[in-house]
C-alpha positions in Angstrom: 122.0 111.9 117.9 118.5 112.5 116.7 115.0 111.4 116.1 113.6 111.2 112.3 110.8 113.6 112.3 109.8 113.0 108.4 110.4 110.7 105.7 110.6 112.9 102.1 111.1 110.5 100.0 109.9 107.0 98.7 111.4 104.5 97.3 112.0 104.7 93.6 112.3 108.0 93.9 114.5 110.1 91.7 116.4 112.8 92.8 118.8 115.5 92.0 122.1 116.6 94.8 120.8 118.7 97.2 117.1 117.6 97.3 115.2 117.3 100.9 115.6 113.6 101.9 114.4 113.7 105.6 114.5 115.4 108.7 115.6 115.2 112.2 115.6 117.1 115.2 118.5 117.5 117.3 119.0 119.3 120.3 115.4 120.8 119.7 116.6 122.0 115.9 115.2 120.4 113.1 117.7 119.3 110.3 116.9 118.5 106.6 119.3 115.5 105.5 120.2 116.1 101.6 121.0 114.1 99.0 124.6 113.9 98.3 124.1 112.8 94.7 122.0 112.4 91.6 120.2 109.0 91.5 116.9 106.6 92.6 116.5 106.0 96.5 116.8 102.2 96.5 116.6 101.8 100.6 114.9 103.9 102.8 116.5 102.5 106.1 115.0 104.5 108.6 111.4 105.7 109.8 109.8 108.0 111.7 110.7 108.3 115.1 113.8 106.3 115.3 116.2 107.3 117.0 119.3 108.1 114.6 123.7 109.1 115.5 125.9 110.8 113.2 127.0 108.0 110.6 123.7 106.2 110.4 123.0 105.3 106.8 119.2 106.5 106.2 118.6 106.3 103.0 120.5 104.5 99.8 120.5 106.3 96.6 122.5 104.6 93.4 123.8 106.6 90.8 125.0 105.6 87.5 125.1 102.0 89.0 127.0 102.9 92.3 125.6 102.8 95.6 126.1 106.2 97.5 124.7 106.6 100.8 122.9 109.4 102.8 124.3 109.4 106.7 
């Protein structure tokens, strides 16, 4: 588990694989969460603060039409 130190995105944003989408700490180590594809963030289902665990979904990102998701 976690806690979302920063939001890098907005929605409508479009990105490319491997872009910064956010960050959380963990165990006093701070983590940048990628994106896993090339697309627009749709959802942005987190903020900062929250309190996050391994499988979350944080941010929704379609691409080409598919929804992929950022845990």
């Amino acid at each position: 588990s976690g806690v979302v130190t920063r939001v890098l995105v907005d929605l409508g944003d479009e990105g490319q694989i491997g872009d910064p989408l956010l960050v959380v700490e963990a165990m006093k180590m701070e983590h940048t969460v990628a994106s896993p594809s090339v697309g627009l963030v749709r959802e942005i289902r987190t903020r900062v603060s929250a309190q996050v665990q391994a499988g979350d979904m944080l941010v929704v990102i379609t691409a080409d039409g598919d929804e992929v998701s950022s845990e």
